[in-house]
ROZASE-850394 format. One record per residue (C-alpha): residue number from 1; residue in three letters; x, y, z. Coordinates in pm, whole numbers. Layout:
 pos code     px     py     pz
 NUM  ALA      X      Y      Z
...
This chain:
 pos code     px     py     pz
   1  UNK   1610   -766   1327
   2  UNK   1613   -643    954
   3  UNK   1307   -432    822
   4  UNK   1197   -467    444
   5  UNK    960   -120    300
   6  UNK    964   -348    -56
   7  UNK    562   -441     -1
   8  UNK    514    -57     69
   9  UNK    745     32   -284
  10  UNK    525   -210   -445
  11  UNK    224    -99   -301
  12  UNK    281    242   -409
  13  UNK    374    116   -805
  14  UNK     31    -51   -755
  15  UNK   -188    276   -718
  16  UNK     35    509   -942
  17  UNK    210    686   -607
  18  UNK    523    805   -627
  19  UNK    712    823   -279
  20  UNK    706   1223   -262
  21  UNK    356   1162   -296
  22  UNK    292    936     -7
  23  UNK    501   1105    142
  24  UNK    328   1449    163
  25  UNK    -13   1246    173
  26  UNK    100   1079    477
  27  UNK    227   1400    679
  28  UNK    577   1250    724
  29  UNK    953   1388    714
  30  UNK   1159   1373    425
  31  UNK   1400   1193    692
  32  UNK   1148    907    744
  33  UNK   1112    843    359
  34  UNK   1476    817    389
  35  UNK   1511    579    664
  36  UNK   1222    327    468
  37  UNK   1417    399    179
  38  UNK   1784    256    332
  39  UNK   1522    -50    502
  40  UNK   1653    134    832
  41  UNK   1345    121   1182
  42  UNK   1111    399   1169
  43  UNK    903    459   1486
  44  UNK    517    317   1505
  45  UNK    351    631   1480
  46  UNK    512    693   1106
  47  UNK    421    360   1007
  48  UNK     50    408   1115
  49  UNK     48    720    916
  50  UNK    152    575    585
  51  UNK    -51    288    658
  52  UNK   -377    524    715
  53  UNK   -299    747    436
  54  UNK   -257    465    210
  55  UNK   -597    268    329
  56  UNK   -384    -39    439
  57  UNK   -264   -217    725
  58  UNK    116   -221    882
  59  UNK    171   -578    730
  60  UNK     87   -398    375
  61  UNK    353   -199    421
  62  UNK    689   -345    634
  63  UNK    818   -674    715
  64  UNK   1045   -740   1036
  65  UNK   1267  -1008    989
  66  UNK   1435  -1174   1292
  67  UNK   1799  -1217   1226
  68  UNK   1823  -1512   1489
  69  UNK   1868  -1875   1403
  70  UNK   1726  -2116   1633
  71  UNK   1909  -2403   1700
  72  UNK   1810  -2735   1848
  73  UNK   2029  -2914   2115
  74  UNK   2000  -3262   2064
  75  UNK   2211  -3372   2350
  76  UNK   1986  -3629   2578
């Protein structure tokens, strides 16, 4: 799976943020920001923070994108 933070950098353009910001607003580690920053997992509980500091839900902030390709077998 691949993570994207872009809605949450957008989101924070949006209300005049800047990351240190949210950061410090949010209660989370300067390694966190860093993780979101490189598009790297963070754990649920970090997520849920930004999201509640930032009056928003998860989807506002990360998308998970499955890296899997499904592929139909068309042999009868």
């Amino acid at each position: 799976m691949t993570y994207s933070y872009n809605k949450l950098w957008k989101l924070l353009i949006d209300k005049h943020m800047t990351r240190t910001q949210m950061r410090k607003a949010a209660g989370i580690s300067t390694n966190i920001l860093a993780k979101m920053g490189k598009d790297e997992v963070v754990a649920m509980d970090s997520l849920a923070k930004v999201a509640t500091a930032l009056h928003c839900g998860l989807d506002d902030i990360v998308e998970i994108h499955s890296k899997r390709k499904d592929k139909c077998n068309h042999d009868v």
